[in-house]
C-alpha positions, 0 to 999 in steps of 0.5 A: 235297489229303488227307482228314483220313485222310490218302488222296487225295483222290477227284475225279469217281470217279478218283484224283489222278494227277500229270502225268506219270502222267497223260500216260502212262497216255493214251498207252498208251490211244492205242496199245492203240488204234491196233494194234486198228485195225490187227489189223482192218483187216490182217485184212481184206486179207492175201494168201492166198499162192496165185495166183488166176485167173478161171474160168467158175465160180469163182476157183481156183489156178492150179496146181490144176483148177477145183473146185465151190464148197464151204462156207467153211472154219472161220474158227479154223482159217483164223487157225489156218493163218495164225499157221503162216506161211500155207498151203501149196499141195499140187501136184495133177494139171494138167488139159491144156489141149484146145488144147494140143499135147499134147491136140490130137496123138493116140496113134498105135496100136501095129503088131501081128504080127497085123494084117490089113495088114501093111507093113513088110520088103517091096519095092514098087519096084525102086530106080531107073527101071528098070520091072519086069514080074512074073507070078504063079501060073504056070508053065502050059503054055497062057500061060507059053510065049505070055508067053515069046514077047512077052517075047523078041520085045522084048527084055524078061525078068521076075520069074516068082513059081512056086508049087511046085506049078506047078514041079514039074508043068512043069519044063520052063517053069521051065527055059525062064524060066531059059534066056531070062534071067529072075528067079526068085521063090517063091510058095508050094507052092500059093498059100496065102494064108493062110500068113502065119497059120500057124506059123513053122515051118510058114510055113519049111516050105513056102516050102523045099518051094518053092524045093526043087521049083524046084531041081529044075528048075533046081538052080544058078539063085538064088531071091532073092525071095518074093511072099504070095500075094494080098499078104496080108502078116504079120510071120511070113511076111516074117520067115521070107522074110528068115531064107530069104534070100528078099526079100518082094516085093510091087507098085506096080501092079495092073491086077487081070487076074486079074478077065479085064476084058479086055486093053484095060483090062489095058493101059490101066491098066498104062500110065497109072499106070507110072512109074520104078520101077514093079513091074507085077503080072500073071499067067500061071497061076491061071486063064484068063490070055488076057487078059494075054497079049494086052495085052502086045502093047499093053504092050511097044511103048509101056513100052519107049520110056518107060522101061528095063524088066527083070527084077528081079536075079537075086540080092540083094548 
């Protein structure tokens, strides 16, 4: 219908549309209707692109430690990050788990050279089922020649750790050792049991002046062992032991004679805790030695039915 203008006619506010315009036109409102609802709800329920795991205190990445709460981000700069693709998780340091190998396995600490104890390089047995009897701080013209004797009277030698000192006042003991088949071992000029503090060159110097003072003694027979006094051990000494040839020797047994408990308890302590291999500590120097000497005749009887006993060898091959 026209107006008399000839313009359409206007019903209820609106223009006069045909049909086919008037289907379209309502379509389109449909679908500008439905993706709104579908920005919407999509908003709503889009994954954040991290995995999530539960904590004690709040949910965080899986990949990252659990962190205290913090505000909400800016909601633009969410939208922001989302039109980008997503966000992207920067890889942070993984707390270790306190029940994990890794934690519950503690750092060794590292050796040092100057360590009160010092364990590695020395001998601590002989090896095989042989048990070896050593005397140190000796030789003494009062004890040495008493020890001799036992030691004859069964058929056993030793290891005599001398101090220098000691062979070159008697040298007359250390050719009687030699002579009866014993070993020979260097142990200081004058038990010096702080030496493994000192200097290399001075730690060099005096187990030389030693073994030089034993040469002179008994100038073909080999020295092949060094024992620190008191057993104090460090990396200097047994490093300059072993550049002098010398192989540092140190004990399974020590029934502590030097403390004069008494030849009972000397003996005693001796054959309860021998076994093969044993390196038996005693002394023939260094002080009232009495003791030792009278618990070799407890010692002796009883060591050599259990077990073949002899001095160490003469020379290291």
């Amino acid at each position: 219908m026209q107006t008399k203008g000839g313009g359409p006619t206007r019903m209820g506010g609106l223009r006069q549309f045909t049909p086919a315009t008037r289907s379209l036109a309502i379509a389109a409102v449909v679908v500008i209707a439905l993706l709104g609802s579908a920005f919407a709800i999509g908003r709503g329920i889009a994954p954040t692109g991290a995995p999530v795991t539960s904590s004690a205190t709040t949910p965080h990445p899986t990949d990252q430690p659990a962190a205290p709460e913090t505000p909400a981000p800016d909601d633009s700069s969410a939208t922001a990050e989302a039109h980008d693709g997503g966000t992207v998780a920067v890889p942070e340091p993984t707390a270790v788990d306190e029940s994990s190998p890794a934690a519950a396995e503690p750092t060794a600490p590292e050796p040092t050279a100057s360590s009160d104890y010092y364990d590695e390089g020395t001998q601590r047995t002989t090896g095989t089922s042989t048990v070896a009897l050593t005397f140190d701080d000796g030789p003494n013209p009062q004890y040495t020649p008493q020890i001799l004797t036992s030691l004859r009277e069964y058929g056993v030698t030793a290891t005599f750790c001398v101090t220098g000192k000691n062979a070159s006042a008697y040298p007359e003991l250390i050719q009687a050792i030699v002579a009866d088949g014993h070993t020979l071992c260097n142990h200081t000029w004058n038990h010096d049991i702080a030496l493994g503090s000192r200097s290399p060159d001075e730690i060099r110097a005096d187990l030389i002046r030693t073994s030089d003072a034993i040469h002179a003694a008994v100038p073909d027979a080999p020295i092949a062992y060094y024992r620190q006094p008191g057993g104090a051990w460090t990396y200097s000494v047994v490093s300059a032991a072993q550049e002098l040839g010398l192989t540092p020797l140190h004990w399974t047994i020590d029934p502590r004679d030097w403390e004069t408990p008494g030849a009972d308890p000397i003996a005693t302590t001796v054959l309860d805790e021998v076994g093969p291999g044993s390196i038996v500590l005693l002394h023939d120097g260094g002080g009232p030695r009495q003791d030792t000497v009278d618990a070799l005749s407890q010692i002796l009887p009883e060591l050599i039915t259990r077990f073949p006993v002899a001095a160490l060898p003469p020379s290291i091959t």
